[in-house]
C-alpha positions in Angstrom: -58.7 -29.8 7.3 -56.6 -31.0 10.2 -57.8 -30.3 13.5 -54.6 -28.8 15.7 -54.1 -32.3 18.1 -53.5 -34.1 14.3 -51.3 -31.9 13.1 -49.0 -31.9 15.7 -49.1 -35.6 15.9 -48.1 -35.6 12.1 -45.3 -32.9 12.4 -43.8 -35.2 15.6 -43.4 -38.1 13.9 -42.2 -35.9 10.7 -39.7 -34.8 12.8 -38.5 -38.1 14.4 -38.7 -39.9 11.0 -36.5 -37.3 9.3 -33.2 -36.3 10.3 -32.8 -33.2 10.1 -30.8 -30.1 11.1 -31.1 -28.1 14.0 -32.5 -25.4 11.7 -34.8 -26.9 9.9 -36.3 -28.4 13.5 -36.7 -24.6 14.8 -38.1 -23.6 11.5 -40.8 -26.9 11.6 -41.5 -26.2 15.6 -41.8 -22.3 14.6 -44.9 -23.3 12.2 -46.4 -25.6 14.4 -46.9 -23.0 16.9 -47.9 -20.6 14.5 -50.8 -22.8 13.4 -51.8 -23.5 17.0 -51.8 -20.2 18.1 -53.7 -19.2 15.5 -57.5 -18.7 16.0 -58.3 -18.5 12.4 -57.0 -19.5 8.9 -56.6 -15.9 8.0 -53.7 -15.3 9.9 -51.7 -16.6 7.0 -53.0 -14.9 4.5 -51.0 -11.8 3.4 -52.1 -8.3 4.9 -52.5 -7.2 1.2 -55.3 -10.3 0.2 -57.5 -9.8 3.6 -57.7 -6.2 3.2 -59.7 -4.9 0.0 -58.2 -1.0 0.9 -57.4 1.1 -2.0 -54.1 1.9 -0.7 -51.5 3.3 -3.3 -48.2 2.4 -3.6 -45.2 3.9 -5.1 -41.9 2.3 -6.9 -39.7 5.5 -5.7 -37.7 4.0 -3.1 -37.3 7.5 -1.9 -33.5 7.0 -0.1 -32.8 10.7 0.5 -35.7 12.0 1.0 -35.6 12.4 4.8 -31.7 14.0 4.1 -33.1 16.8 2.3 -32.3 19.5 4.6 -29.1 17.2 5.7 -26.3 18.9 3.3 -28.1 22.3 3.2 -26.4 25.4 4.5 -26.7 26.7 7.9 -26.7 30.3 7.9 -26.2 30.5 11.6 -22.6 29.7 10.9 -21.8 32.6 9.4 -20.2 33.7 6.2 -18.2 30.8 4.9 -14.3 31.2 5.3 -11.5 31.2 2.2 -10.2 27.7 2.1 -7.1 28.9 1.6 -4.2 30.6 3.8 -6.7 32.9 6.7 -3.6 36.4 6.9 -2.0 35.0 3.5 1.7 33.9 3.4 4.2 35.3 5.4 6.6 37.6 2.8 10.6 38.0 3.9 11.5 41.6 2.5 15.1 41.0 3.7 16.3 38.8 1.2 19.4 39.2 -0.7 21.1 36.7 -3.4 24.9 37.6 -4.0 24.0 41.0 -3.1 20.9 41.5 -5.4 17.3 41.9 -3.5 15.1 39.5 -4.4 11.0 40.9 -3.9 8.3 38.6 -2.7 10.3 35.5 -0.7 7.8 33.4 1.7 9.2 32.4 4.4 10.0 28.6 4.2 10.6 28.7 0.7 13.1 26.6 -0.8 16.6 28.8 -1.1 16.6 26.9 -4.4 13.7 28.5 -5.9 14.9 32.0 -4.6 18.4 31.4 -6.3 16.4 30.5 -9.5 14.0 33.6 -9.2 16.6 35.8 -8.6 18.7 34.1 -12.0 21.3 32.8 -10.1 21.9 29.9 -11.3 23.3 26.9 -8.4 24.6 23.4 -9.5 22.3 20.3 -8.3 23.1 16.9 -8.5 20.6 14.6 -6.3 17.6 17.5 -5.0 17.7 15.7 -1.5 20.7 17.2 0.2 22.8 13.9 0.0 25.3 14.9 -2.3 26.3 18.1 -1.4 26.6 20.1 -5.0 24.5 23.1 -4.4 26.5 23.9 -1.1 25.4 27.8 -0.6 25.8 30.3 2.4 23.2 31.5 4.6 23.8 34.6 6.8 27.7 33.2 6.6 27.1 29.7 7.0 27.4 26.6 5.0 24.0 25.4 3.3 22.1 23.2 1.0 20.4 25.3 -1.4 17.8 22.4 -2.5 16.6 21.7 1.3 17.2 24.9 3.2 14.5 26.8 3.8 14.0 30.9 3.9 14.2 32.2 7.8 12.0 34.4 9.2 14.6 37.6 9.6 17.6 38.7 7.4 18.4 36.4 4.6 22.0 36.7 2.5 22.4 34.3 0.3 26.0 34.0 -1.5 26.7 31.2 -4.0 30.2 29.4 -3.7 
């Protein structure tokens, strides 16, 4: 065995001998320290060899286990809310198609599919409002059935 004033004279003239990287100098300087420092041989020996404990181990990697309670519910938030619309859609009673009521109209719902519930039929061409074929009136004015929406108030529709 190498006393420590050897081996540093060995890994000095390893090191000016070899040419080497900047890395690989740290790493060589990093283990000469280590072994000069160190007041026994044992300190590089793993923890598991020096110790003779009868320690268990386990091959469950265990990931979630401290999330367990993570994605639970908390019942101090209360009863859980309907996903869906909180007072429900907004119904127009007040809406007529060439004179005929037509029941259960939302409100912002296409005067195209009012016109079709209420089997009126209204010619489309292009379903974006660029064309101008399914030209209706609203409350007296001018209107594209397949992007006009339903108001909130009185609603007559009459086909051209």
């Amino acid at each position: 065995m190498f006393d420590h004033n050897t081996l540093l004279n060995l890994l000095g003239k390893y090191i000016i001998m070899t040419p080497l990287s900047i890395h690989q100098v740290a790493t060589a300087a990093a283990v000469a320290v280590l072994v000069v420092l160190s007041p026994t041989a044992e300190a590089f020996v793993p923890a598991t060899a020096r110790s003779r404990s009868t320690a268990t181990t386990s091959t469950s990697l265990n990931i979630f286990g401290g999330l367990k309670g993570a994605f639970a519910n908390d019942d101090s938030l209360g009863q859980a809310k309907n996903a869906g619309l909180s007072n429900g859609p907004r119904y127009n009673e007040n809406v007529t198609v060439n004179g005929k009521a037509v029941p259960n109209v939302v409100v912002d719902q296409k005067i195209s599919q009012v016109c079709a519930s209420a089997r009126v039929k209204v010619p489309y061409n292009c379903q974006n409002g660029e064309c101008g074929t399914c030209m209706v009136k609203i409350n007296g004015r001018k209107a594209k059935a397949c992007v006009s929406k339903v108001p909130n108030g009185k609603c007559a529709i009459q086909t051209l």
